[in-house]
C-alpha positions in Angstrom: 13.9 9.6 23.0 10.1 8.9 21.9 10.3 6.1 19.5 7.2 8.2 17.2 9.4 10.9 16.7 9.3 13.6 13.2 12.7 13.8 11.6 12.1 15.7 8.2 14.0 13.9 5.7 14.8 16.5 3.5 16.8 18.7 6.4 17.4 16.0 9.0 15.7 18.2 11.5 13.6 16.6 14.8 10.3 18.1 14.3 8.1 16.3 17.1 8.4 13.7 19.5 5.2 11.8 20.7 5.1 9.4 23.7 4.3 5.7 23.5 0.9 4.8 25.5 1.7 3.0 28.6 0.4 -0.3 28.6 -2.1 0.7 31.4 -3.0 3.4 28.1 -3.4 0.9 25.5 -5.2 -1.5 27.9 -7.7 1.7 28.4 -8.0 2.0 24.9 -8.7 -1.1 24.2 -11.5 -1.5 26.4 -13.1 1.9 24.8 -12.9 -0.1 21.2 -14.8 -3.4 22.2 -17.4 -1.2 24.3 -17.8 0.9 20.7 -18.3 -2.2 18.8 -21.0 -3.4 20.8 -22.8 -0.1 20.5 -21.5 0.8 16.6 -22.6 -2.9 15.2 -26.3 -1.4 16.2 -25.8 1.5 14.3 -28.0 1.5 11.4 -25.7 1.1 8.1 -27.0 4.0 6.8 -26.1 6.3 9.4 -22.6 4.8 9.6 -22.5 5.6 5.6 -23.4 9.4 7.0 -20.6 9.3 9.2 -18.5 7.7 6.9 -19.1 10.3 4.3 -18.1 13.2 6.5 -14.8 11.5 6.9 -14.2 12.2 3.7 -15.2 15.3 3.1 -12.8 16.7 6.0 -10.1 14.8 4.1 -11.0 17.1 1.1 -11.7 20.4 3.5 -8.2 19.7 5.5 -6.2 18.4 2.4 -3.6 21.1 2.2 -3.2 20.8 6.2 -2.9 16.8 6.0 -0.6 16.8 2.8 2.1 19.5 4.6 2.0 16.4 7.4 2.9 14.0 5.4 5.6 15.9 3.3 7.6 16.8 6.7 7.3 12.8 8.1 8.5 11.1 5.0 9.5 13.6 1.9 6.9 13.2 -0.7 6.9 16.2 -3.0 4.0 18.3 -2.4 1.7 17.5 -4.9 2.0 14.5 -4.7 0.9 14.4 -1.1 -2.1 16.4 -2.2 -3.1 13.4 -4.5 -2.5 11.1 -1.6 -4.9 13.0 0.6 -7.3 13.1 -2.5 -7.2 9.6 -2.9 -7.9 8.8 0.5 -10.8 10.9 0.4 -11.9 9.4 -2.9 -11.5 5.8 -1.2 -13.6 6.3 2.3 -16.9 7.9 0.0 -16.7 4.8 -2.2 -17.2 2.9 1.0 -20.0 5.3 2.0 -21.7 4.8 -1.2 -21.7 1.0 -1.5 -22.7 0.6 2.8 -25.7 -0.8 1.2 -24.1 -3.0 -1.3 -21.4 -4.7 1.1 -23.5 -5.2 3.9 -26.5 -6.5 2.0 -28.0 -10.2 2.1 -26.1 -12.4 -0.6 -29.3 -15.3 -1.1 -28.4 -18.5 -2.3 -30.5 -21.3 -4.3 -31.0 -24.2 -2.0 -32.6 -28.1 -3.1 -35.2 -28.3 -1.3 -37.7 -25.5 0.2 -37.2 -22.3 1.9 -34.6 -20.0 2.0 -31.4 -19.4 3.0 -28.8 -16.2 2.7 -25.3 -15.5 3.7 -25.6 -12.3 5.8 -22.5 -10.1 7.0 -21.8 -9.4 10.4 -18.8 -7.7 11.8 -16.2 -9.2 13.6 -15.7 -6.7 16.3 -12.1 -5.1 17.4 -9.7 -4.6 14.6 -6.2 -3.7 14.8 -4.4 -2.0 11.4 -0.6 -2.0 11.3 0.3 0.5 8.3 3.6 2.2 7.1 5.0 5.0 6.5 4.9 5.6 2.8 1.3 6.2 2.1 0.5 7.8 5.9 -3.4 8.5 5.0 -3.9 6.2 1.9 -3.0 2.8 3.6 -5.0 3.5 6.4 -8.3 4.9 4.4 -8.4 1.1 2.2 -8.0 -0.5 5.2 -10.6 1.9 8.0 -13.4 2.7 5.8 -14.5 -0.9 4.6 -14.4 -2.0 8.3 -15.9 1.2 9.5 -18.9 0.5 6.9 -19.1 -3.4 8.2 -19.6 -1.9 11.9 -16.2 -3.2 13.2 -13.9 -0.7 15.4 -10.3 0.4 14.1 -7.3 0.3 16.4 -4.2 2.0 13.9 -0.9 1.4 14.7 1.1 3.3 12.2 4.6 4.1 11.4 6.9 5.2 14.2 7.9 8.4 12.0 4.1 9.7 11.1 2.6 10.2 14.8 1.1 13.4 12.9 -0.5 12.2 10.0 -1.7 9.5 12.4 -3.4 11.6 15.0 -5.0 13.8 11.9 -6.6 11.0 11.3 -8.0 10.2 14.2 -9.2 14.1 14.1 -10.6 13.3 11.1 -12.9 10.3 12.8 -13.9 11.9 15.9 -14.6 15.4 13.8 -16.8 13.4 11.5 -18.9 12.5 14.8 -18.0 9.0 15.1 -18.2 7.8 18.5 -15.4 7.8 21.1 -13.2 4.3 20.7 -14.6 3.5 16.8 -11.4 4.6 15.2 -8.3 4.9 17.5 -4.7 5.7 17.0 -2.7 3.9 19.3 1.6 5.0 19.4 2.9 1.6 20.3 5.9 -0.8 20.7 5.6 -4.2 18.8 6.1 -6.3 22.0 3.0 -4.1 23.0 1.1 -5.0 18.9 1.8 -8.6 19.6 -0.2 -8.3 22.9 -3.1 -6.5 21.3 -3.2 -9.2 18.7 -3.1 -11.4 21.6 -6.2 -9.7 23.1 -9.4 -12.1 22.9 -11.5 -9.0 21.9 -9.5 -8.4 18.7 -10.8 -10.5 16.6 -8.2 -9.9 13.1 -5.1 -8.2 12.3 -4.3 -6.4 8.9 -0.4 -5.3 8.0 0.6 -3.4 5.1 4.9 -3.6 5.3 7.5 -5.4 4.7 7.8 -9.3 4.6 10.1 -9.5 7.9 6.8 -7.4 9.5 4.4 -9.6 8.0 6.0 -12.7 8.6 6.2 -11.4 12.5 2.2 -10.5 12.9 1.3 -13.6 11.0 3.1 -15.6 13.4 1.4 -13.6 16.3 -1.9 -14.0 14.6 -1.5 -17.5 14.1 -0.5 -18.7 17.8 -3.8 -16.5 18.5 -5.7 -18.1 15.6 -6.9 -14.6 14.8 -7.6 -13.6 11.2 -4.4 -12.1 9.7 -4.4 -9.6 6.1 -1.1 -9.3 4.7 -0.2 -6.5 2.1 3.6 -7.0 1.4 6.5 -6.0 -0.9 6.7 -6.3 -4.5 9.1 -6.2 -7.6 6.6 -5.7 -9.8 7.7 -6.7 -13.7 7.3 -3.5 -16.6 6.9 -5.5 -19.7 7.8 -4.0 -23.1 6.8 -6.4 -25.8 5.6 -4.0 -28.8 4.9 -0.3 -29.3 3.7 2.1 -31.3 5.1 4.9 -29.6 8.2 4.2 -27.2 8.5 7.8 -25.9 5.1 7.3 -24.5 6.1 3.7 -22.9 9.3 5.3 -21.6 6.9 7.9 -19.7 4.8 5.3 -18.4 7.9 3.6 -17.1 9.5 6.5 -15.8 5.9 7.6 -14.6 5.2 4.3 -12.7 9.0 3.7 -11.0 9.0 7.8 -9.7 5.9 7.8 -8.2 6.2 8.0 -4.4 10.0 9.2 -4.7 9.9 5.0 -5.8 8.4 3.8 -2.7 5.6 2.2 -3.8 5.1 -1.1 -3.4 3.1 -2.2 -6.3 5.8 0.4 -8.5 7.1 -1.5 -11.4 10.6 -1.9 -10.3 12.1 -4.7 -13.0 11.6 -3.5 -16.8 11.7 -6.7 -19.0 12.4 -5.5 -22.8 11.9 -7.7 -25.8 15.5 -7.8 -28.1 14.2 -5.7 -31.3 13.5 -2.3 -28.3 16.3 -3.3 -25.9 18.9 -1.0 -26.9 16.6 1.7 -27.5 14.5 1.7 -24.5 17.3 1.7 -22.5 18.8 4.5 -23.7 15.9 6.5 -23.5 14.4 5.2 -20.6 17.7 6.1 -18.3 17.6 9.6 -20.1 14.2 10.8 -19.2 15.2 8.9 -15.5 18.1 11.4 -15.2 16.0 14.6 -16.4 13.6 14.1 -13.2 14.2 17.2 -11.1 15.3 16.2 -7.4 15.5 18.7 -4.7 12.7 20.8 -1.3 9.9 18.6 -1.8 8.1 21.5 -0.7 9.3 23.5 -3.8 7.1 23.5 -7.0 8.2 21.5 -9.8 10.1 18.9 -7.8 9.7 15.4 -8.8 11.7 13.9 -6.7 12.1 14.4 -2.7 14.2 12.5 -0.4 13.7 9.4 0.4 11.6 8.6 3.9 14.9 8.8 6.2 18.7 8.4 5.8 18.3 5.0 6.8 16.4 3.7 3.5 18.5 5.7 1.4 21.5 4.1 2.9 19.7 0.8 2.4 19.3 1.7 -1.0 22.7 2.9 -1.6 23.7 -0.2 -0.3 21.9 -2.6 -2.4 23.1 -0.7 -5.7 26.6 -0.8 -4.6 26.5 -4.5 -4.0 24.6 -5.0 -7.5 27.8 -3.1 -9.4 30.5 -5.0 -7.3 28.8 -7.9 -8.6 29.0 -6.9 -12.2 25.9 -5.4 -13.0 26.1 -2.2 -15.4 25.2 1.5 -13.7 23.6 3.2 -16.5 22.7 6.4 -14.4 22.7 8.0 -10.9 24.3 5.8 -7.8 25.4 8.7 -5.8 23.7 9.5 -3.1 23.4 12.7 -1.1 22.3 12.5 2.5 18.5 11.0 1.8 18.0 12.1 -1.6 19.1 9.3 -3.9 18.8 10.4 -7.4 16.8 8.2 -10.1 18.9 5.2 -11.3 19.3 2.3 -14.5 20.6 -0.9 -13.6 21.5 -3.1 -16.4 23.2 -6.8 -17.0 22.2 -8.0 -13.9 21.9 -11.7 -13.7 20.6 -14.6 -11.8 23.4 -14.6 -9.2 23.3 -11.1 -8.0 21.4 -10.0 -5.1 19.6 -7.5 -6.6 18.2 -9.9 -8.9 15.8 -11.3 -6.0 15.5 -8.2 -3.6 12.8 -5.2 -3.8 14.5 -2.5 -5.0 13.0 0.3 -2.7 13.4 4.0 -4.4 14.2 5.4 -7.2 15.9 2.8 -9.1 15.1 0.2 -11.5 16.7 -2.8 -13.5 16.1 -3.5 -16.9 16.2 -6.8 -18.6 16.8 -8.0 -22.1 14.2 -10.7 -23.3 14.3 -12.9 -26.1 10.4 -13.2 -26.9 7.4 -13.5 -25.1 8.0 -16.4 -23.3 11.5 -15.3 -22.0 9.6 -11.8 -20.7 7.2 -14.2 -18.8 9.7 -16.6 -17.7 11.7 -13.7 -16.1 9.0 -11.4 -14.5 7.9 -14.8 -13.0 11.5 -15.7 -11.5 10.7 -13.6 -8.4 9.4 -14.8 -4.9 7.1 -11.9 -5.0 3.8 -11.3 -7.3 1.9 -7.9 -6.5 1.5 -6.4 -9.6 2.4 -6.3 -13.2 2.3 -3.8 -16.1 2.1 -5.1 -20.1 2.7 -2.9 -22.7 1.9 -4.3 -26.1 0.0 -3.3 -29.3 -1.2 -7.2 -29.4 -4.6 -7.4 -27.8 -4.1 -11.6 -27.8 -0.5 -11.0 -26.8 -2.3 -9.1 -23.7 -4.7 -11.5 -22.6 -2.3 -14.6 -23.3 0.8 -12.7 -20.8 -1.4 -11.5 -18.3 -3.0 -15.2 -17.7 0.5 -16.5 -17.5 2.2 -13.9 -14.6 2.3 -14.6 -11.8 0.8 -11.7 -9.7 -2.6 -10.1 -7.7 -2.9 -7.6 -10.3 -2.4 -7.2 -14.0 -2.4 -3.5 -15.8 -2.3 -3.5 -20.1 -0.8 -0.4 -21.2 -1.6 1.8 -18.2 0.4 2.7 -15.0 -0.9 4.8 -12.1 -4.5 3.1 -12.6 -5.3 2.4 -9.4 -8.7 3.4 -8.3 -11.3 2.2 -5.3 -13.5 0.4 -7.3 -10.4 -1.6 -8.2 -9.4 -4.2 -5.6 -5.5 -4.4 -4.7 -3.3 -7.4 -3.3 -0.8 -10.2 -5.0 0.3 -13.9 -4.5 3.2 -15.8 -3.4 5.6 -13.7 -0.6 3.3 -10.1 -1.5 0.6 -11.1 0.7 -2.6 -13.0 0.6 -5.6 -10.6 1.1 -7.3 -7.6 -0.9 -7.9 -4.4 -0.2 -9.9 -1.6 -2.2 -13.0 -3.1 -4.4 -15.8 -5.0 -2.8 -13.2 -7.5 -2.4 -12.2 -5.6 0.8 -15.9 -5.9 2.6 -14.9 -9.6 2.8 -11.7 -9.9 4.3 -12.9 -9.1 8.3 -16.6 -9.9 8.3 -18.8 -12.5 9.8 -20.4 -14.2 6.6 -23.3 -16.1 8.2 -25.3 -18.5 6.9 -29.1 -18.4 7.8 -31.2 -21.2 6.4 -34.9 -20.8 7.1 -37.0 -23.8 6.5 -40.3 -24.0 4.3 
């Protein structure tokens, strides 16, 4: 059996198989990428802004096409595949828009006469590893900067979204970018690690899990190719004050149900001072329980399956292990093929798994905190640090917790902000790059000094 192969979650039904490329396939292809670089670095920036554009808008025109895709590979409920699709769109025009901006001349003050810039110059071949549970928006924060810069795109995604994968190629070659700028390649990782391996690949970028980016680091190193990791997270929900919990408790249940709870900057650990513990809790596993799980497809679901038996074995798994080790089950635990409904953790402690693991669906853990400093202490007592939400009616309070966590990204009373003007990434084992922002122009570019005498 193909190893890219659709298997809707919801019904366990084999939709589509896809071959891998031969190696004689990939070698082909990636040939056809570093003879498009040479050509698409020439490429006015403006006119790759054009093209860039029209990417986007045949994200917008095909968007009820592309979400269907991506509801079939990995279960999202329907709208919210729609917003993914929107997103996407919403994230390759920003690129369009700021070509000029991100490609521009940064000059410097020298001693002495002259001048001198820094002046950005792609890299050349690319290669994007991206998974399966953002199919179009992963791959949009990662393509359209590097597009923009004039480097070419080799995408490796997900062995279970060949179909989302080769829309998006559609998209690219629709949009009248030329033949080996963007290219979706269906391979093994023994086959990635000799891409990487490649001298005309010049940088790698993975969005996964730590054992995947642990694995192309390693490559990348041994290559001494430039690596971007976007990892895992356990991000820490923060309650320290409130002026109206029922809202808090919908931002929480908001933030850990988005993506069926794969996300991996979802707050998954919600940290509770004393004087709201009780309360929170109590409400916070009602309004979990009310969420409606069932056909993605169907309106008013807010909760599909998970993406594949598998993960909501994994999950089962880890919730099991977390009660057999004396940790509380508040609500949900029972799982039903790959649906896994939305479930409360409490009274877990220091010496349960769960207490360091990423907690990948729709459950969540929540802690009791003494004051600030013991909310800080524990939503720091994690090896990860992507993001972070703070809910407080303190202004001070908010400034003074968000310089102490530890994480890439800090969000005060607000969850679901993210936005492409907004760069993304975390610390410590969640990676060490950015994506999104301008900050993502300067992860794969050439920044060259040129220092002109007087």
């Amino acid at each position: 059996m193909s190893e890219y192969t659709v298997v809707n979650p919801a019904t366990g039904q084999t939709l589509a198989t896809y071959p891998r490329h031969s190696d004689a396939e990939l070698a082909q292809k990636i040939q056809a990428a570093d003879a498009a670089y040479h050509r698409w670095r020439e490429v006015p920036v403006a006119e790759r802004a054009t093209l860039i554009r029209r990417v986007a808008e045949l994200y917008r025109e095909r968007r009820d096409e592309l979400a269907a895709i991506i509801v079939r590979e990995m279960g999202k409920p329907l709208a919210a595949a729609v917003g993914e699709v929107d997103f996407a769109a919403d994230i390759t025009e920003y690129y369009a828009d700021n070509a000029e901006r991100i490609t521009a001349d940064q000059e410097l003050p020298i001693l002495g006469s002259g001048t001198a810039v820094i002046r950005k110059a792609p890299l050349g071949v690319l290669l994007g590893i991206m998974p399966w549970n953002f199919p179009y928006y992963q791959v949009a924060r990662f393509a359209a900067p590097n597009l923009v810069l004039g480097n070419t795109i080799l995408l490796k995604h997900a062995p279970q979204c060949p179909e989302s994968a080769a829309a998006i190629e559609t998209l690219h070659r629709d949009a009248g970018l030329p033949a080996g700028v963007y290219t979706d390649l269906r391979i093994s990782n023994e086959q990635s690690a000799a891409v990487i391996a490649d001298p005309r690949v010049q940088g790698v970028s993975v969005t996964g899990s730590e054992r995947a980016g642990a694995a192309v680091a390693e490559a990348a190193g041994r290559n001494l190719k430039k690596v971007a990791l976007e990892l895992g997270g356990s991000d820490p929900f923060i309650v320290l004050s409130t002026d109206d919990l029922d809202a808090t408790v919908g931002a929480a249940v908001a933030g850990r149900m988005d993506n069926n709870g794969q996300s991996c900057n979802a707050p998954k650990r919600f940290i509770v001072a004393d004087a709201l513990y009780e309360s929170f809790l109590e409400r916070f596993a009602a309004a979990m329980a009310a969420q409606t799980m069932g056909d993605p497809f169907a309106e008013g679901t807010d909760l599909g399956p998970l993406s594949s038996l598998a993960a909501a074995e994994r999950l089962a798994a880890q919730v099991d292990a977390a009660v057999a080790q004396g940790a509380t089950l508040i609500t949900g635990g029972a799982r039903d093929g790959a649906f896994y409904p939305p479930t409360v953790l409490a009274d877990v402690t220091p010496e349960m798994d769960v207490y360091r693991e990423e907690l990948f669906g729709p459950a969540a853990v929540v802690y009791r905190a003494q004051d600030e400093a013991d909310a800080v202490r524990i939503a720091n007592d994690t090896s990860f640090g992507l993001g972070s939400y703070v809910f407080t009616t303190d202004p001070a309070q908010a400034e003074r917790v968000a310089d102490l966590i530890d994480a890439g990204m800090v969000y005060v009373n607000c969850v679901l902000a993210d936005s492409p003007e907004l760069p993304f990434g975390g610390v410590k084992r969640s990676g060490t790059s950015r994506e999104m922002g301008l900050l993502a122009a300067d992860e794969f570019v050439n920044k060259k000094l040129v220092r002109v005498a007087g």
